[in-house]
MARMIKOL-95337 format. One record per residue: x, y, z of N, C-alpha, C in turn; residue in three letters. Coordinates in pm, whole numbers, padded with zeros to 5 digits, always signed. Example, Ala and Ser with C-alpha at 12.3 -4.5 7.8 and 13.67 -1.06 7.14 Angstrom:
2
+01319-00569+00780+01230-00450+00780+01320-00330+00780ALA
+01285-00225+00708+01367-00106+00714+01290+00003+00787SER
***
This chain:
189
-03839-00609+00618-03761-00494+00580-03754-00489+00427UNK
-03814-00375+00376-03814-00370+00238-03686-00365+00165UNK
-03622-00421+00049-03498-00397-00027-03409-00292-00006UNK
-03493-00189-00039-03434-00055-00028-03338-00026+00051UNK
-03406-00067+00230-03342-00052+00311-03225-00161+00322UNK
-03271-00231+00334-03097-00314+00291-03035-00295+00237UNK
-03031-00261+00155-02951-00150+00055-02884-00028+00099UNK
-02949+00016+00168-02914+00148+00214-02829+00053+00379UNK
-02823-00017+00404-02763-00036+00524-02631-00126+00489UNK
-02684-00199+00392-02559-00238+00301-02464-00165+00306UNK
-02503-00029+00203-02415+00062+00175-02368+00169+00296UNK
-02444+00168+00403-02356+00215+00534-02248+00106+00576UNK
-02275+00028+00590-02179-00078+00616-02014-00103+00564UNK
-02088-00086+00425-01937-00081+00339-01838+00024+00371UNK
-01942+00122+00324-01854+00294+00359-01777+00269+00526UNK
-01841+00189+00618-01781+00194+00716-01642+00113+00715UNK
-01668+00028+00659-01537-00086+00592-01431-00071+00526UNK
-01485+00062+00449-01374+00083+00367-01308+00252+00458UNK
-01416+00315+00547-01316+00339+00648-01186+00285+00724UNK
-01274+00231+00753-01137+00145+00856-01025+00077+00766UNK
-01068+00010+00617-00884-00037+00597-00877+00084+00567UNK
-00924+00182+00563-00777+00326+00508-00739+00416+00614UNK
-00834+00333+00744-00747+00410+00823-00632+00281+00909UNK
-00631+00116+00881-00583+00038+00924-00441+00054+00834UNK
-00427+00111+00659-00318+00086+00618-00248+00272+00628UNK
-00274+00330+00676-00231+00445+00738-00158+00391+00891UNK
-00239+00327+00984-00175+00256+01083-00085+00181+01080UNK
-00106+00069+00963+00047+00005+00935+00138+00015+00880UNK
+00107+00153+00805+00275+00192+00736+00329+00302+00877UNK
+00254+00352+00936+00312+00449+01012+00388+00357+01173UNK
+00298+00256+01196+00342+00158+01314+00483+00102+01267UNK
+00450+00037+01171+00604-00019+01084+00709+00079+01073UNK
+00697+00211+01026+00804+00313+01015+00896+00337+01151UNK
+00783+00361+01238+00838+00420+01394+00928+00311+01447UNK
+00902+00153+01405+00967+00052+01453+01062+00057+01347UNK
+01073+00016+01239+01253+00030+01172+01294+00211+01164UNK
+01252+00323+01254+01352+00416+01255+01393+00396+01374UNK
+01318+00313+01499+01399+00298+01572+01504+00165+01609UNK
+01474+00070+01515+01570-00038+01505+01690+00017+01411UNK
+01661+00124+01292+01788+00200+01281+01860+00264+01350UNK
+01783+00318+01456+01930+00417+01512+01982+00316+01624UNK
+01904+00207+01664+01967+00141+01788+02074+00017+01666UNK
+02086+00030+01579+02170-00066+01510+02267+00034+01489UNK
+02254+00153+01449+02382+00248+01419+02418+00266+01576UNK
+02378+00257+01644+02456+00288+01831+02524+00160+01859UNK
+02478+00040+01795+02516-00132+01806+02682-00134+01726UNK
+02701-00063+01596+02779-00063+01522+02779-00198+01480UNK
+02685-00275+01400+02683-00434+01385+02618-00373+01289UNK
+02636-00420+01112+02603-00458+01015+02444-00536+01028UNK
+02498-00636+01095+02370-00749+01108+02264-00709+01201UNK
+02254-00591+01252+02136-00505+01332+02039-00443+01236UNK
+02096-00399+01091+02006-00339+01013+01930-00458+00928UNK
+01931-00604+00932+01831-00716+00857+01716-00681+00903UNK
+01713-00658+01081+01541-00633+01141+01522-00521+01056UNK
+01577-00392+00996+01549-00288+00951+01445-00292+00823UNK
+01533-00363+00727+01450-00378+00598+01320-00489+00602UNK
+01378-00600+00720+01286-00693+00722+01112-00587+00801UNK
+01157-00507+00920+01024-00454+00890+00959-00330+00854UNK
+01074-00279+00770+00979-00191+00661+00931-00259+00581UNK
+00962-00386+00484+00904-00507+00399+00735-00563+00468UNK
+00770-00560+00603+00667-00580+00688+00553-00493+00667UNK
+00585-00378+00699+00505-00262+00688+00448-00197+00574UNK
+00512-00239+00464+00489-00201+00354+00391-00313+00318UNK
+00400-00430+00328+00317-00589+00275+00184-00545+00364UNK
+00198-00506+00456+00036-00476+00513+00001-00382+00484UNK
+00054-00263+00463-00051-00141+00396-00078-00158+00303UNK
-00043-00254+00177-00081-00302+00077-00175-00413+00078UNK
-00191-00474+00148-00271-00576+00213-00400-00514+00230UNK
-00412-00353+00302-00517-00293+00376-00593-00205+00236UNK
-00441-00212+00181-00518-00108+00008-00603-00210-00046UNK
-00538-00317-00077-00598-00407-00157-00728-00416-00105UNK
-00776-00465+00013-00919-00439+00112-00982-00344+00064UNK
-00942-00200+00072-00980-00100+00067-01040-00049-00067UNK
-00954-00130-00194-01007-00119-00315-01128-00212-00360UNK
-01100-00347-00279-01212-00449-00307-01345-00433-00257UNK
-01359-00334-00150-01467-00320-00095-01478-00165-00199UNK
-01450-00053-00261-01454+00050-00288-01515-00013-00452UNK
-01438-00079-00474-01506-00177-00609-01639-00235-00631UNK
-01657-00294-00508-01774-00348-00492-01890-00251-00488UNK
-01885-00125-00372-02001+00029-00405-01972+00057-00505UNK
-01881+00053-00599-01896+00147-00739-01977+00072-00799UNK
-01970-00069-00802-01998-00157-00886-02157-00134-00897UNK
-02217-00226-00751-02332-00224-00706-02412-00150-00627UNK
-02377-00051-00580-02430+00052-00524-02447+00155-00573UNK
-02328+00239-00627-02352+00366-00699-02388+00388-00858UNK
-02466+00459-00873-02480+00479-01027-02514+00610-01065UNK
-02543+00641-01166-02585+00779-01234-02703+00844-01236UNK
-02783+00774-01123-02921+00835-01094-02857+00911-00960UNK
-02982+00867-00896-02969+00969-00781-02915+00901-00633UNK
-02851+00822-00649-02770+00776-00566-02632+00764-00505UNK
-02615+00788-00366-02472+00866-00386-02374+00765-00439UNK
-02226+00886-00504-02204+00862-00580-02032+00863-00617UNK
-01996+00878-00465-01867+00904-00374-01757+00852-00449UNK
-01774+00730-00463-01662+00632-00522-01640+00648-00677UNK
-01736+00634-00714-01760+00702-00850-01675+00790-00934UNK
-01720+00868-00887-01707+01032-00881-01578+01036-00870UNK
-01461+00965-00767-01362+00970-00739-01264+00935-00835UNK
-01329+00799-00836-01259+00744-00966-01252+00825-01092UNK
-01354+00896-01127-01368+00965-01239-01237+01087-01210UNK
-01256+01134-01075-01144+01238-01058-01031+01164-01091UNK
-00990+01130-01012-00872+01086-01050-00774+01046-01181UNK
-00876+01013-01234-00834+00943-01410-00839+01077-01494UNK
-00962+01193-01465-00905+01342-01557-00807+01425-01496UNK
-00761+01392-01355-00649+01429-01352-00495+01405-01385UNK
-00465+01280-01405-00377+01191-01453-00307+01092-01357UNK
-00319+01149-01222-00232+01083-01141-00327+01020-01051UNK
-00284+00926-00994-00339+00852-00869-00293+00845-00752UNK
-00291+00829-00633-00309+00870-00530-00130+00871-00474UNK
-00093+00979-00483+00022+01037-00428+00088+00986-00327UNK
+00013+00932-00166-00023+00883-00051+00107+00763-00053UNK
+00047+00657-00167+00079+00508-00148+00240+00508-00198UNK
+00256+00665-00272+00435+00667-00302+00486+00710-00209UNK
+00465+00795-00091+00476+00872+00036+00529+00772+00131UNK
+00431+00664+00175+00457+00557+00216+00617+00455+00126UNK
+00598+00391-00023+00735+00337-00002+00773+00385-00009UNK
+00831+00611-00058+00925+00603-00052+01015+00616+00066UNK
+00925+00616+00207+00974+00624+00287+01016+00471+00395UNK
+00999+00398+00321+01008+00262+00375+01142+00201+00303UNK
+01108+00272+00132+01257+00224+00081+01404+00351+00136UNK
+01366+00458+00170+01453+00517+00260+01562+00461+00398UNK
+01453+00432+00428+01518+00342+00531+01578+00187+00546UNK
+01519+00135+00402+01589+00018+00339+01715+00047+00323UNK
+01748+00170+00238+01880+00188+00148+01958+00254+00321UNK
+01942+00305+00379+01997+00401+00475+02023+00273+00577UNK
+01998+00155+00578+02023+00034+00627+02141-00033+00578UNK
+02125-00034+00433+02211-00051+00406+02348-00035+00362UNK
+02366+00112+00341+02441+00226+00369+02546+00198+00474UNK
+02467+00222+00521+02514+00178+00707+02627+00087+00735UNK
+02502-00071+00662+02556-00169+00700+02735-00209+00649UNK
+02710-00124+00553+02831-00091+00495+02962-00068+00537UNK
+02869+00042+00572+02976+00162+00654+03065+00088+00777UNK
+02990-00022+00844+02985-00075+00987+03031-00185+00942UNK
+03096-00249+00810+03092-00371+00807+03232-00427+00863UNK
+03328-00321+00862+03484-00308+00876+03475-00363+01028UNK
+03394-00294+01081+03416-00331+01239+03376-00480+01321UNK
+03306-00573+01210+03239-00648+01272+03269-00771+01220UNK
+03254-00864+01304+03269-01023+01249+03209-01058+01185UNK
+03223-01107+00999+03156-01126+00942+03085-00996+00829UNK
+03156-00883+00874+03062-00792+00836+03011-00767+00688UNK
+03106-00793+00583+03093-00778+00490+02986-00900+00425UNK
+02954-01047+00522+02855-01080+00450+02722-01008+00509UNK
+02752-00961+00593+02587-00917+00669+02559-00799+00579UNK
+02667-00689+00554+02625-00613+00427+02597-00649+00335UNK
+02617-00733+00264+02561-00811+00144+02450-00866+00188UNK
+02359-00927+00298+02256-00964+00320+02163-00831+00295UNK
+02176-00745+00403+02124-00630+00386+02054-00583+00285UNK
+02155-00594+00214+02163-00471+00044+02104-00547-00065UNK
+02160-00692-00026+02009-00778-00112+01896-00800-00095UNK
+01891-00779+00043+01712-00778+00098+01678-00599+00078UNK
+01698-00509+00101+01690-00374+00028+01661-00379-00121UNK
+01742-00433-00151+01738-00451-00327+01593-00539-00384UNK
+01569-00648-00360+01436-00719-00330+01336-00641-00309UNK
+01319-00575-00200+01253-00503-00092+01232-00386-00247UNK
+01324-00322-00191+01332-00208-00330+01194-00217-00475UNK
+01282-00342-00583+01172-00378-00698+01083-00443-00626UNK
+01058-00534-00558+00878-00550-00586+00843-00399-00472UNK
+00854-00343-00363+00778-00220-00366+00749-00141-00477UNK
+00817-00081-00521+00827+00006-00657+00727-00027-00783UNK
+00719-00207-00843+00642-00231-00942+00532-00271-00867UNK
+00491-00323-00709+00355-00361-00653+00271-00171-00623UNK
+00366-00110-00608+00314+00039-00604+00208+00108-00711UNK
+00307+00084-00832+00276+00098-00988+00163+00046-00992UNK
+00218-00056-01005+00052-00172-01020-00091-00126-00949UNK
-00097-00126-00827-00161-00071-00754-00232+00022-00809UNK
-00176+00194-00814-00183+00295-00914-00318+00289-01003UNK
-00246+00178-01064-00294+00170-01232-00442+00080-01196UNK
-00491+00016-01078-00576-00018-01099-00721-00011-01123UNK
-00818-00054-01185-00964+00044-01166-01008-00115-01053UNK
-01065-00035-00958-01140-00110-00840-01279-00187-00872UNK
-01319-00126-00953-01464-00212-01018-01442-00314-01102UNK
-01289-00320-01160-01336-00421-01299-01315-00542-01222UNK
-01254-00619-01126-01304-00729-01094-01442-00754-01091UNK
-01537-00727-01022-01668-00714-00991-01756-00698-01130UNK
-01704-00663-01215-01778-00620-01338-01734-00779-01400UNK
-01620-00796-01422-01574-00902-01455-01620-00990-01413UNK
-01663-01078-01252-01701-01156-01205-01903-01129-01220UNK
-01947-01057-01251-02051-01036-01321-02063-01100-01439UNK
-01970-01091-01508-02045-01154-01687-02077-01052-01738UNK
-02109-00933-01719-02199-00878-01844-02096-00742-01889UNK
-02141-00708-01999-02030-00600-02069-02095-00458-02004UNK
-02022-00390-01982-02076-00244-01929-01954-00187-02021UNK
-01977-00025-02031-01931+00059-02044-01789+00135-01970UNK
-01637+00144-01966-01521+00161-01887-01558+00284-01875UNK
-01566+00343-01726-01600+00478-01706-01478+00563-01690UNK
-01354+00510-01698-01236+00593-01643-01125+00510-01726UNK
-01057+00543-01723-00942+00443-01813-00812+00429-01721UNK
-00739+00328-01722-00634+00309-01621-00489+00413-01678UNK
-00453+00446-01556-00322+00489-01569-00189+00484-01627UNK
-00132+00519-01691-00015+00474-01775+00107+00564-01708UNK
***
């Protein structure tokens, strides 16, 4: 089998790879959501403070794997920009994208959609737990558990988000190369 074609099957391969984590971290923020909105309302029917810990604990959940599936999703998207696509006549998908994205200013809208709806239900946990703490044994430390795991939960979502954002997917790969190329897009601020 001549180069070429390995190449070209290579690069089916990937594209298929980097299908699936973006459609695996679409699956795990949305699997994770449906499970802490419904461990919220069965903790607000519980009236127990200490029903909303499963809450934040798995939106934290849900959020650590769709980031998990981005990260995938960029390392393999890094890798075709890197070695696969270029400025001849080869497609040029990833590329191209990247380039969009950076003359538009913003980056992908999606991955704030996701926490902010994970830290929604953090704070609305803890809200709650609040609210519920009067009634329950102990309650006021289980609200304070809560609202510190929310709070946690909260900053690193928020600055692992950012981060994320701001990253270009090729410069590892360029980097683990050795050799100096040219920055085709510039990172986000």
């Amino acid at each position: 089998m001549p180069m070429e074609d390995k190449a070209h099957l290579e690069y089916a391969a990937l594209m298929n790879e980097a299908r699936d984590a973006e459609r695996m971290a679409f699956v795990s923020w949305l699997a994770a959501g449906i499970a802490a909105a419904t461990l919220l309302a069965w903790g607000i029917g519980a009236r127990h403070p200490g029903f909303m810990l499963p809450v934040v604990a798995i939106a934290a959940a849900g959020f650590l794997a769709m980031m998990r599936w981005r990260e995938r999703l960029a390392l393999v998207t890094g890798y075709i920009e890197t070695y696969h696509e270029s400025d001849d006549i080869s497609p040029c998908f990833h590329t191209r994208l990247g380039r969009l994205r950076a003359t538009n200013g913003a980056g992908s809208s999606r991955e704030w959609h996701a926490t902010t709806f994970f830290n929604v239900l953090a704070v609305a946990a803890a809200v709650y737990a609040w609210m519920a703490s009067k009634n329950a044994e102990h309650g006021e430390l289980w609200a304070g558990i809560v609202t510190g795991c929310a709070l946690a939960f909260a900053s690193y979502s928020l600055s692992e988000t950012a981060r994320a954002q701001n990253q270009d997917a090729a410069q590892p790969w360029r980097r683990a190369e050795g050799r100096l190329s040219e920055v085709k897009r510039t990172a986000l601020r």
